[in-house]
VEXVO-529067 format. One record per residue: residue in one letter; chain; y, z, x of N, C-alpha, C in turn. Coordinates in steps of 0.2 Angstrom, whole numbers, plus 2048, in hexadecimal, padded with zeros to 3 digits. Each point is the difference from the previous one (the first is absolute). Layout:
! VEXVO-529067
node r = A&c = A&nc2 = Y&nc3 = Z&nc1 = X&cac2 = Y&cac3 = Z&cac1 = X&cc2 = Y&cc3 = Z&cc1 = X;
...
END
This chain:
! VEXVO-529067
node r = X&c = A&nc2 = 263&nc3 = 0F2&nc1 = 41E&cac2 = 803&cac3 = 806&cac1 = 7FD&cc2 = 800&cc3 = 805&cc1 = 805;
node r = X&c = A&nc2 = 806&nc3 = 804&nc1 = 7FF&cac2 = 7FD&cac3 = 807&cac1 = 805&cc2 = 7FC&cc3 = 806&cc1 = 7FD;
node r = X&c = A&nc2 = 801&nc3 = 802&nc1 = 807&cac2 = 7F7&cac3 = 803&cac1 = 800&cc2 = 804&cc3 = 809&cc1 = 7FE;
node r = X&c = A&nc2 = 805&nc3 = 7FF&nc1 = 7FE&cac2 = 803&cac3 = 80A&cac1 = 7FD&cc2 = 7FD&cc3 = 7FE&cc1 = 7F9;
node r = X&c = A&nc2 = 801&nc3 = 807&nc1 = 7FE&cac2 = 7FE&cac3 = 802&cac1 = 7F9&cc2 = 805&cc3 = 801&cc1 = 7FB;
node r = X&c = A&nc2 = 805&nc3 = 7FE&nc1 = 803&cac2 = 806&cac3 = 7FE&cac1 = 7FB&cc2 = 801&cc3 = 7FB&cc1 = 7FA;
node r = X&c = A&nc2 = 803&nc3 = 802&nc1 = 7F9&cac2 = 803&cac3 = 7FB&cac1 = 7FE&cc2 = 801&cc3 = 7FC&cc1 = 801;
node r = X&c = A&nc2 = 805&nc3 = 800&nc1 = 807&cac2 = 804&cac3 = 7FA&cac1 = 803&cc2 = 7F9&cc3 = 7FB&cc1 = 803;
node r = X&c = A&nc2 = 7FB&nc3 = 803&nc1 = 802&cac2 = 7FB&cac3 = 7FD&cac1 = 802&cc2 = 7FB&cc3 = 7F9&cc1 = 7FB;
node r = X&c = A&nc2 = 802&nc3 = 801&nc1 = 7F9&cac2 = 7FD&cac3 = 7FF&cac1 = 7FB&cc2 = 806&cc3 = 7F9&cc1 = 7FC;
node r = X&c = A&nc2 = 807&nc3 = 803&nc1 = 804&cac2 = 805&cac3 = 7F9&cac1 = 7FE&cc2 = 801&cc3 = 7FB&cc1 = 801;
node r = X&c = A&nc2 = 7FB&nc3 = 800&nc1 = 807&cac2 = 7FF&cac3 = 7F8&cac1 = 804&cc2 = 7FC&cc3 = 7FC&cc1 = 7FA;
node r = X&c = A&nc2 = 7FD&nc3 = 801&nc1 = 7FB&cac2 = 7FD&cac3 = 800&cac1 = 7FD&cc2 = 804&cc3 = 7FD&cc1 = 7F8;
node r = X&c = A&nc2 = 803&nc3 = 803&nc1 = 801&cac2 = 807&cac3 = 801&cac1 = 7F9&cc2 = 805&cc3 = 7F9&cc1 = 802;
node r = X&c = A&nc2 = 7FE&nc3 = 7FD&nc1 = 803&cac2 = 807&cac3 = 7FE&cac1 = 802&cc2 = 801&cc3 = 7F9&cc1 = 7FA;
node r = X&c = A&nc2 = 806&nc3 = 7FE&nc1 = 7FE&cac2 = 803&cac3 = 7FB&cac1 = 7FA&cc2 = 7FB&cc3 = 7FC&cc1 = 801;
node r = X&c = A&nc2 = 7FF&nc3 = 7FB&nc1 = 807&cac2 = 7FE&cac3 = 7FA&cac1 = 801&cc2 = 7F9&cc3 = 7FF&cc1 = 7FF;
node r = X&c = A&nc2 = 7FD&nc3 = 807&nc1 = 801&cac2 = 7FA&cac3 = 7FF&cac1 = 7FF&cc2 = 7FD&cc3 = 7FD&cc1 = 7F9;
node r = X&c = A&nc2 = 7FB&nc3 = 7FC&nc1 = 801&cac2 = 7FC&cac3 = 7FC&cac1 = 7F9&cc2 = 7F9&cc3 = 802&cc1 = 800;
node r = X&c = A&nc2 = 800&nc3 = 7FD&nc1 = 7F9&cac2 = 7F8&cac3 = 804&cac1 = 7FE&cc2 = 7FA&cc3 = 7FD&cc1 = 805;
node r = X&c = A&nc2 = 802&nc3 = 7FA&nc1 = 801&cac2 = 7F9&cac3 = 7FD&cac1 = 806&cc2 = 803&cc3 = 804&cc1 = 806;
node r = X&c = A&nc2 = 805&nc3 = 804&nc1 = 802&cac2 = 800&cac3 = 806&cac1 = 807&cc2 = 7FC&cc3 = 804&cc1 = 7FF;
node r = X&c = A&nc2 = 7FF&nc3 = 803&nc1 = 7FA&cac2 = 7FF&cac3 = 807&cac1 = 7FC&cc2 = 7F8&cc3 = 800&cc1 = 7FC;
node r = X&c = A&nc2 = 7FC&nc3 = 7FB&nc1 = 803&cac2 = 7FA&cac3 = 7FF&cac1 = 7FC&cc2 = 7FA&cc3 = 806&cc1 = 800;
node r = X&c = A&nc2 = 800&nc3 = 805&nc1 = 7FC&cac2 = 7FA&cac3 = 804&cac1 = 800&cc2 = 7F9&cc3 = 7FF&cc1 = 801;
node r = X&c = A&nc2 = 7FE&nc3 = 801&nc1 = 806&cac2 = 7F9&cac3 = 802&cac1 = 803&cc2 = 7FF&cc3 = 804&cc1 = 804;
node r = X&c = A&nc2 = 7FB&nc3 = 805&nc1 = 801&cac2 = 7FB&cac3 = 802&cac1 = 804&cc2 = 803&cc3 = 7FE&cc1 = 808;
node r = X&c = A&nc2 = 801&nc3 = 807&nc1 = 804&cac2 = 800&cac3 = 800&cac1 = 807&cc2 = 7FA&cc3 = 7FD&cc1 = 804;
node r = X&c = A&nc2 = 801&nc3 = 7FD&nc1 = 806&cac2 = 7FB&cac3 = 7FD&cac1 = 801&cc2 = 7FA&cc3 = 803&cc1 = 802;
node r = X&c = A&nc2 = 7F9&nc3 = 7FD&nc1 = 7FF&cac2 = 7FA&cac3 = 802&cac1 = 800&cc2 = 7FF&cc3 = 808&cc1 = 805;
node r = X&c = A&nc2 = 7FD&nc3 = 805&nc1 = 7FE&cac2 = 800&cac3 = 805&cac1 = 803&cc2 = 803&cc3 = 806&cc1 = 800;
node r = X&c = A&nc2 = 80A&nc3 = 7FF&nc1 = 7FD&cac2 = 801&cac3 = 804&cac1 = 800&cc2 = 805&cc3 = 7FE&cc1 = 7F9;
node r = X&c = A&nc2 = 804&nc3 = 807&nc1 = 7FD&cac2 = 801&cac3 = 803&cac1 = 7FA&cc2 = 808&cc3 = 7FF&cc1 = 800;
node r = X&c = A&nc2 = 803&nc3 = 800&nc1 = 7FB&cac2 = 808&cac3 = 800&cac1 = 800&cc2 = 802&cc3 = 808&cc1 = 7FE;
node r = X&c = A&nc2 = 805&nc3 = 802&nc1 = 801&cac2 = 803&cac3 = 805&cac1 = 801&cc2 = 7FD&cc3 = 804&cc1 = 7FA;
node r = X&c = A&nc2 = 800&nc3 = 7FF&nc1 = 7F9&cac2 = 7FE&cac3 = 803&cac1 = 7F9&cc2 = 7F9&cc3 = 803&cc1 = 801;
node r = X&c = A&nc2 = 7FE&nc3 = 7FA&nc1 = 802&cac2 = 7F7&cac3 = 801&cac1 = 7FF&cc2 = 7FE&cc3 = 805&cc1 = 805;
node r = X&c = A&nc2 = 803&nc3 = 7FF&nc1 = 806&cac2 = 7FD&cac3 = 804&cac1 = 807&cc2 = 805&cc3 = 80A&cc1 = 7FD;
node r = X&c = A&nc2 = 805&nc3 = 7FF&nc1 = 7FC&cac2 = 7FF&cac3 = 807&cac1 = 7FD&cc2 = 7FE&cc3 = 801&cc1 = 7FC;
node r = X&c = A&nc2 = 7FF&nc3 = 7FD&nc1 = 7FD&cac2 = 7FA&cac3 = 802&cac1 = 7F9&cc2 = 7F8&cc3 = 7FE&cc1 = 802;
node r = X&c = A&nc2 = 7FE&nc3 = 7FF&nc1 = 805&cac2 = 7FA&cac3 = 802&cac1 = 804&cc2 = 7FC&cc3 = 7FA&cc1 = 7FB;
node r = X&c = A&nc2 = 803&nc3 = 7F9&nc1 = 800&cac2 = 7FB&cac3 = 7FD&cac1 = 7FA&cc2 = 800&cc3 = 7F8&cc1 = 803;
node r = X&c = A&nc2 = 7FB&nc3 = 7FC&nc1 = 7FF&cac2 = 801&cac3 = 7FA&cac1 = 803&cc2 = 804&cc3 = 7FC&cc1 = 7FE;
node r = X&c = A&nc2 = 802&nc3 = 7FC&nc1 = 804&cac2 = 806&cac3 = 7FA&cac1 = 7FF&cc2 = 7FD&cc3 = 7F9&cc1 = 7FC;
node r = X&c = A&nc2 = 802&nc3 = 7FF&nc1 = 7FA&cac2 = 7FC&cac3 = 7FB&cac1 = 7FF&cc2 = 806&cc3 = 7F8&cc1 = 800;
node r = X&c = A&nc2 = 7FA&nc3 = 7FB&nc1 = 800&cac2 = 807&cac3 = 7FC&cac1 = 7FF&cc2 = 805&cc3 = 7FF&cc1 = 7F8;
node r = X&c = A&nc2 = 806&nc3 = 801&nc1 = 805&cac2 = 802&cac3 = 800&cac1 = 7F8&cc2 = 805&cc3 = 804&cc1 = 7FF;
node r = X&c = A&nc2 = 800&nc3 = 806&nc1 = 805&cac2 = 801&cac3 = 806&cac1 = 7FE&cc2 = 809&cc3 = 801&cc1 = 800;
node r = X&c = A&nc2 = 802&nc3 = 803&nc1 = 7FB&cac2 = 807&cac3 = 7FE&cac1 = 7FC&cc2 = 804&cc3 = 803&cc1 = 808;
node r = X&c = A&nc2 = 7FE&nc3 = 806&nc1 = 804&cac2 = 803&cac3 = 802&cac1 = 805&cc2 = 800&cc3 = 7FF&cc1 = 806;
node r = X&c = A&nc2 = 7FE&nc3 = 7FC&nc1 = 802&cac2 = 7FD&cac3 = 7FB&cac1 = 806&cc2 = 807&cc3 = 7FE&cc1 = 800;
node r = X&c = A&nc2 = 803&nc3 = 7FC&nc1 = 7FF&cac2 = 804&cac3 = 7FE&cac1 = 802&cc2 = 807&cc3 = 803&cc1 = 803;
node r = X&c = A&nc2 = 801&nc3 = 806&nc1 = 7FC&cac2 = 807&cac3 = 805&cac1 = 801&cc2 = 7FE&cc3 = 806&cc1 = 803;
node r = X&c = A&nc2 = 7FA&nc3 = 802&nc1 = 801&cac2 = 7FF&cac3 = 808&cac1 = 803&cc2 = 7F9&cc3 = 7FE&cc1 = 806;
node r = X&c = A&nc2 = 803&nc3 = 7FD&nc1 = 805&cac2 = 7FD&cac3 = 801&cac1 = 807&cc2 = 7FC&cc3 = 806&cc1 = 803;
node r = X&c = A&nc2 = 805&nc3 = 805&nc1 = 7FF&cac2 = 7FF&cac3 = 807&cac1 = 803&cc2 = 800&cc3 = 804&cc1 = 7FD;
node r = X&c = A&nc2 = 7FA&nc3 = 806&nc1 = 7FF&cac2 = 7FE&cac3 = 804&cac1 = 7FB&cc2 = 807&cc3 = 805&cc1 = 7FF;
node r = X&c = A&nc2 = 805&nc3 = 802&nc1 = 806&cac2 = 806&cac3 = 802&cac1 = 7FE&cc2 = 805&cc3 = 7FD&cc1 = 7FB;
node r = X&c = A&nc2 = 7FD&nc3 = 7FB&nc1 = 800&cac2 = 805&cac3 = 7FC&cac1 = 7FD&cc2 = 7FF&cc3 = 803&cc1 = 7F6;
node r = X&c = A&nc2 = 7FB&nc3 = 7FD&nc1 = 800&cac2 = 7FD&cac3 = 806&cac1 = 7F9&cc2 = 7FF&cc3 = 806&cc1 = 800;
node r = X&c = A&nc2 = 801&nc3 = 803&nc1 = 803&cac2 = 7FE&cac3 = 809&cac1 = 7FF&cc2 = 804&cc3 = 800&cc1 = 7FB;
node r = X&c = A&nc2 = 808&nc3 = 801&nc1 = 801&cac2 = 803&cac3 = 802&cac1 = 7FB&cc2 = 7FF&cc3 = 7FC&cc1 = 7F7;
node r = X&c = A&nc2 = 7FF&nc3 = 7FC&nc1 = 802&cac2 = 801&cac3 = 7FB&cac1 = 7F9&cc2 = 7FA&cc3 = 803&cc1 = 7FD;
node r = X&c = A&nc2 = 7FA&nc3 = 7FF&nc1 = 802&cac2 = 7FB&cac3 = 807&cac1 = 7FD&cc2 = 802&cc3 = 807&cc1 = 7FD;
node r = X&c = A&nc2 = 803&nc3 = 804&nc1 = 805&cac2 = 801&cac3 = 805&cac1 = 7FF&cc2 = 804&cc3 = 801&cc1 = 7FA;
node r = X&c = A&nc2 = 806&nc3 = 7FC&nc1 = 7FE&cac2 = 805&cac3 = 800&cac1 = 7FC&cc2 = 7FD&cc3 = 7FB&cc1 = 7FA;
node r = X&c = A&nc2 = 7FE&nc3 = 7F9&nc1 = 800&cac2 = 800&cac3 = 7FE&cac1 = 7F9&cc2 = 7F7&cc3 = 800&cc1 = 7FF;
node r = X&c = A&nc2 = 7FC&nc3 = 801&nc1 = 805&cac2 = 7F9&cac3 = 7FE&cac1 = 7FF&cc2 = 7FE&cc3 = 7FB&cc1 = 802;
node r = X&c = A&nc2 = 7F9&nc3 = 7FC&nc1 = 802&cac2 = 800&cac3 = 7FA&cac1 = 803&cc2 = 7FD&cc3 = 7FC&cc1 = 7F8;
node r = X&c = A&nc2 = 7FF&nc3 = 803&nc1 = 7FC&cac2 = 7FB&cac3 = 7FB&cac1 = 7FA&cc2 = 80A&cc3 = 7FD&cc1 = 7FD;
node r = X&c = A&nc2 = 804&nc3 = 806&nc1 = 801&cac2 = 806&cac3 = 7FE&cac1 = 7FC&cc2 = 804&cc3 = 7FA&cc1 = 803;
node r = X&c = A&nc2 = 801&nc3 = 802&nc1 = 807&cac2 = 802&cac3 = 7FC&cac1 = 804&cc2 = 7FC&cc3 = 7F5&cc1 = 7FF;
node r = X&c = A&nc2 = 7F9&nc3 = 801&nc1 = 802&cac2 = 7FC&cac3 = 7FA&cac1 = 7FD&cc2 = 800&cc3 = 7FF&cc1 = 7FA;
node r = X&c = A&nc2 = 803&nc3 = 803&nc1 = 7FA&cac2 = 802&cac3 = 7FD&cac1 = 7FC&cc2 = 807&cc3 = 7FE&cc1 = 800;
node r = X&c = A&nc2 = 804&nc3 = 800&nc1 = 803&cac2 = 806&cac3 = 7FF&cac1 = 7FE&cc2 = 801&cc3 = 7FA&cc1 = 807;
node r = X&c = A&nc2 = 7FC&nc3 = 801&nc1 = 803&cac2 = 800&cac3 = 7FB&cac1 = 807&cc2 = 7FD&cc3 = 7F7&cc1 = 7FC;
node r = X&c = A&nc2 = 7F9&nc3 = 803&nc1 = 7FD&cac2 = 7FC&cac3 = 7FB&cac1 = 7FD&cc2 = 804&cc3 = 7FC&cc1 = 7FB;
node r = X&c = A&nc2 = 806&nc3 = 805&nc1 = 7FA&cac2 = 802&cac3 = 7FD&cac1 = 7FA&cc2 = 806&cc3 = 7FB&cc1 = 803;
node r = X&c = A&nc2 = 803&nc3 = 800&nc1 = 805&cac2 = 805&cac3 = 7FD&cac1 = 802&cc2 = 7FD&cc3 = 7F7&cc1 = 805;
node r = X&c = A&nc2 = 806&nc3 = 7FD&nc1 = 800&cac2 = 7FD&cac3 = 7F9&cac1 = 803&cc2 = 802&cc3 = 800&cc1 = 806;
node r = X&c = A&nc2 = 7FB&nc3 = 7FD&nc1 = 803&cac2 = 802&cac3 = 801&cac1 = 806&cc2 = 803&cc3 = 800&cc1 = 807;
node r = X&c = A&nc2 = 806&nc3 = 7FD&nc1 = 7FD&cac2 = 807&cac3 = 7FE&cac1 = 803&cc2 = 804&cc3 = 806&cc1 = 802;
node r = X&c = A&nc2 = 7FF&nc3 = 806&nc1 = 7FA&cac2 = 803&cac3 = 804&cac1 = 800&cc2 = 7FD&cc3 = 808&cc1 = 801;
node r = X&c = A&nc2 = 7F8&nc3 = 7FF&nc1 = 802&cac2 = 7FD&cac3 = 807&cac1 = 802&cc2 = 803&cc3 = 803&cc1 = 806;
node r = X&c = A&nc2 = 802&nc3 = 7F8&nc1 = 805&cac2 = 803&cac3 = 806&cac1 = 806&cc2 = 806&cc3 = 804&cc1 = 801;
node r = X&c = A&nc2 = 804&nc3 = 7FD&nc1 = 7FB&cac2 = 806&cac3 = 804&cac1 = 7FD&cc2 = 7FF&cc3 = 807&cc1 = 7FE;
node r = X&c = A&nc2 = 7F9&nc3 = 801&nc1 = 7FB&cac2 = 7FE&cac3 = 804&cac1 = 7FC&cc2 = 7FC&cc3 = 804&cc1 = 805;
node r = X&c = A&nc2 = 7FD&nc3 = 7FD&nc1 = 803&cac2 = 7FC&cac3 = 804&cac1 = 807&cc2 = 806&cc3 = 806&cc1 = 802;
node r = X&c = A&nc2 = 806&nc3 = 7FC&nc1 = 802&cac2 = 805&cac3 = 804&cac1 = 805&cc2 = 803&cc3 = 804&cc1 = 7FB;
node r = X&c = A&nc2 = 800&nc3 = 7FF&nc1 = 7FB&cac2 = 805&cac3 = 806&cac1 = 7FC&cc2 = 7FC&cc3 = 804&cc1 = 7FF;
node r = X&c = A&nc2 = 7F9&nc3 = 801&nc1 = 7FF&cac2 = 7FA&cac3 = 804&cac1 = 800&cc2 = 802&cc3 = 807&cc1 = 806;
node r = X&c = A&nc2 = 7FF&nc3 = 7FD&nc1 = 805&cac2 = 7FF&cac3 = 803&cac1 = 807&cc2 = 805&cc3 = 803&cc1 = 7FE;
node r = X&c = A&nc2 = 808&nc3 = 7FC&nc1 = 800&cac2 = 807&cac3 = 805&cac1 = 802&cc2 = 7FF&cc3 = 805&cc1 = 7FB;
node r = X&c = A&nc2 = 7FE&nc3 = 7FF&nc1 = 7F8&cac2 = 801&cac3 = 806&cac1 = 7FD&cc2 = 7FC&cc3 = 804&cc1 = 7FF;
node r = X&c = A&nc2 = 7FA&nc3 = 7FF&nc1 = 802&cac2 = 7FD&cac3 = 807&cac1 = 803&cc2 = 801&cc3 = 803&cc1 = 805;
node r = X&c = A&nc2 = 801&nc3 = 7FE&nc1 = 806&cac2 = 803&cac3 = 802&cac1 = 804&cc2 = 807&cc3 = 807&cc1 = 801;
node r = X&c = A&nc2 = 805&nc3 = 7FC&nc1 = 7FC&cac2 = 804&cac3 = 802&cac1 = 7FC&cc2 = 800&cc3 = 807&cc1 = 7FC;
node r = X&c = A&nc2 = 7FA&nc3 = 7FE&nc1 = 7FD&cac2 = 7FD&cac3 = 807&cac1 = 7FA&cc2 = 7FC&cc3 = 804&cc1 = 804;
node r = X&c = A&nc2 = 7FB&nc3 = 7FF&nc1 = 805&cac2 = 800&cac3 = 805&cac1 = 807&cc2 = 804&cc3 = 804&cc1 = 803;
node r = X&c = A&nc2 = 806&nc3 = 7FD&nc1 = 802&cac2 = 807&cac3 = 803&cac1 = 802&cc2 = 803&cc3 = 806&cc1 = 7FD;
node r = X&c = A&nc2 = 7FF&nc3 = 7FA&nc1 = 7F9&cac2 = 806&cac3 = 807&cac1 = 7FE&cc2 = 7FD&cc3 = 7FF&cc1 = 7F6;
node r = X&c = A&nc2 = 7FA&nc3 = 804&nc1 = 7FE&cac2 = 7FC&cac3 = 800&cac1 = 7FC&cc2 = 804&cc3 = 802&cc1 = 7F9;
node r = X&c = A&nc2 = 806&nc3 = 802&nc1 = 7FE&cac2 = 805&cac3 = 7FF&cac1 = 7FB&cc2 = 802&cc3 = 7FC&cc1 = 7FC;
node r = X&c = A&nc2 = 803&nc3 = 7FC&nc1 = 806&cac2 = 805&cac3 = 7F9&cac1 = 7FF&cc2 = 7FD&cc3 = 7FC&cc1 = 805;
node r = X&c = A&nc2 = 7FC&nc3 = 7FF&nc1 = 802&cac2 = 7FE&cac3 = 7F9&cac1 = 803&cc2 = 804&cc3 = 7FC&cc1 = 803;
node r = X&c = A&nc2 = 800&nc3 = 7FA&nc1 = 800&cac2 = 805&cac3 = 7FC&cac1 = 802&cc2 = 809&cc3 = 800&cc1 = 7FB;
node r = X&c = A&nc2 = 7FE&nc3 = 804&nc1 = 7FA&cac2 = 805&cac3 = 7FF&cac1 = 7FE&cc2 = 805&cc3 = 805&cc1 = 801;
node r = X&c = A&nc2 = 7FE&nc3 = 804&nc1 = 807&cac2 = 805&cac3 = 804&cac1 = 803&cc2 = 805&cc3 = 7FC&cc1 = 805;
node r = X&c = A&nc2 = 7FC&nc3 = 7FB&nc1 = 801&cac2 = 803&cac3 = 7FA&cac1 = 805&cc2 = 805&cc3 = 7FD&cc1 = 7FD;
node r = X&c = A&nc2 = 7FD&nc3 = 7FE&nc1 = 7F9&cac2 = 806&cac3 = 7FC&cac1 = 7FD&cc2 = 805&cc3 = 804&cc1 = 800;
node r = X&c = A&nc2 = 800&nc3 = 805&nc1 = 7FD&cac2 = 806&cac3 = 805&cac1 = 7FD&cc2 = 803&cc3 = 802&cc1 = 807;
node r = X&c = A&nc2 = 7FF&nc3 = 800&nc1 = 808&cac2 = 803&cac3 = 801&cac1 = 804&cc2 = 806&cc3 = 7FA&cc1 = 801;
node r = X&c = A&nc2 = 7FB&nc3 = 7FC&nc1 = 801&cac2 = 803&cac3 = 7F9&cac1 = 800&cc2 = 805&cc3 = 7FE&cc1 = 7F9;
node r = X&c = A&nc2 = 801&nc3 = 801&nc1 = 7F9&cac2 = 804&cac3 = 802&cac1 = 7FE&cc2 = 806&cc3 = 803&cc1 = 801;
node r = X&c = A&nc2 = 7FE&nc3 = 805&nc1 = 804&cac2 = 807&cac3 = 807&cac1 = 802&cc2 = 803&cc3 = 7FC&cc1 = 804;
node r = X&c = A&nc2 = 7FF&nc3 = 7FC&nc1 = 805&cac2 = 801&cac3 = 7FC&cac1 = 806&cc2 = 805&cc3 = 7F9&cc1 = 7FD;
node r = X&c = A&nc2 = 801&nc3 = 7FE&nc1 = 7FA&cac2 = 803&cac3 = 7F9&cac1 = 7FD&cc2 = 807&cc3 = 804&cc1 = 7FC;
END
């Protein structure tokens, strides 16, 4: 995976071919914390629903800041897991999105992208 704090960082992750045994939930290896945890200053346990999709605490800042982390966990944990890292990336892009441009979000993009067709 690359090491920016992008979306696009977080797609290598998203991609179609991926299966649920790519995608298996657990705990960063012994010692250190996956990206959520080390921004919410909390241990990693095994198990933990963001270990897998959020490496780098940049990667969650914004998903924090816009949906919350308890929101996020649950909508991470209610889904199966074939499909979290889909859910993961959509996560990031539309907070990010809503960072940007606090209004219209991403749906400023669409509607751009409508003027364009």
């Amino acid at each position: 995976m690359a090491t920016d704090a992008t979306p696009s960082a977080i797609a290598a992750d998203a991609t179609p071919s991926a299966t649920a045994a790519d995608v298996v939930p657990s705990a960063p290896a012994s010692g250190s914390q996956c990206g959520a945890c080390n921004f919410l200053r909390r241990r990693c346990i095994q198990g933990c629903v963001f270990a897998p999709y959020f490496r780098h605490k940049q990667d969650f800042a914004a998903i924090h800041k816009i949906f919350g982390a308890k929101n996020a966990s649950k909508l991470l944990a209610s889904l199966p897991v074939s499909n979290r890292s889909a859910a993961a990336f959509t996560l990031s892009y539309e907070a990010q999105a809503r960072l940007q441009d606090p209004m219209y979000g991403c749906v400023s993009e669409i509607l751009a992208l409508q003027q364009q067709v």
